[in-house]
C-alpha positions in Angstrom: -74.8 -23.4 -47.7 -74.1 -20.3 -46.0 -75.2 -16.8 -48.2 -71.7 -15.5 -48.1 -70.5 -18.1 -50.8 -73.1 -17.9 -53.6 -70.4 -16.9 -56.5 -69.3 -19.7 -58.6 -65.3 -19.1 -57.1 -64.2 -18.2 -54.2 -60.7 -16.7 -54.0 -59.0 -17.8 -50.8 -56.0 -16.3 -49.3 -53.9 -17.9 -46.3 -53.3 -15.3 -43.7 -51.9 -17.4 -40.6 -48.4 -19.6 -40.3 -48.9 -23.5 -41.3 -45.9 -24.0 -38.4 -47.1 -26.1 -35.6 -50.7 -26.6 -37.0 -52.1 -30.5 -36.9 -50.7 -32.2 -40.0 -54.0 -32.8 -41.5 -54.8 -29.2 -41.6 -51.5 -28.6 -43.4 -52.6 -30.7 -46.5 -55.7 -29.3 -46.5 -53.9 -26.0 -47.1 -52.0 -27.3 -49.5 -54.7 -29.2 -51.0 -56.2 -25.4 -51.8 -52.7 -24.4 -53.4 -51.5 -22.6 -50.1 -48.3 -23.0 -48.7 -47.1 -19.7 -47.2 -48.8 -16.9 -45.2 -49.8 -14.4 -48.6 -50.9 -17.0 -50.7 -53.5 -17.0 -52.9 -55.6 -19.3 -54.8 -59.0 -19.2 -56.8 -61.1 -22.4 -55.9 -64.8 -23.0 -57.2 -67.8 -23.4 -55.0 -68.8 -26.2 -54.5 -69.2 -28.6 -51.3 -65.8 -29.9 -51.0 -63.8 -26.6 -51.0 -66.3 -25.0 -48.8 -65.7 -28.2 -46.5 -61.6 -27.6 -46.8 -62.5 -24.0 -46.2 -64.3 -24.8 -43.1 -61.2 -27.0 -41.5 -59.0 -24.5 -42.0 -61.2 -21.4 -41.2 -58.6 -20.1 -38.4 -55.9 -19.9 -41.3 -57.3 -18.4 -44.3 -59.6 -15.4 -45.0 -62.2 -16.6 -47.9 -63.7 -13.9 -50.3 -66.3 -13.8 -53.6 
């Protein structure tokens, strides 16, 4: 696990457009509680977020 996600949540904020993006990349936005570019949503550390967060690592801008 990379050093920059050691807190127990990770607050996760959706900073591109879902429009045109593969459909399975869409749920896994929506999966984290994001549907439009501003979102926010708190998401706990563990190995499946941080594997949602790295499919969608173009889109969203992650912080502790």
């Amino acid at each position: 696990m990379s050093e920059k996600y050691t807190a127990a949540t990770l607050k996760v904020t959706l900073v591109k457009s879902l429009i045109g993006r593969l459909p399975a990349h869409v749920a896994t936005a929506a999966s984290l509680g994001l549907k439009k570019i501003g979102d926010t949503s708190v998401q706990p550390n563990n190995a499946a977020t941080l594997g949602k967060i790295n499919k969608i690592s173009y889109l969203i801008k992650v912080e502790e």
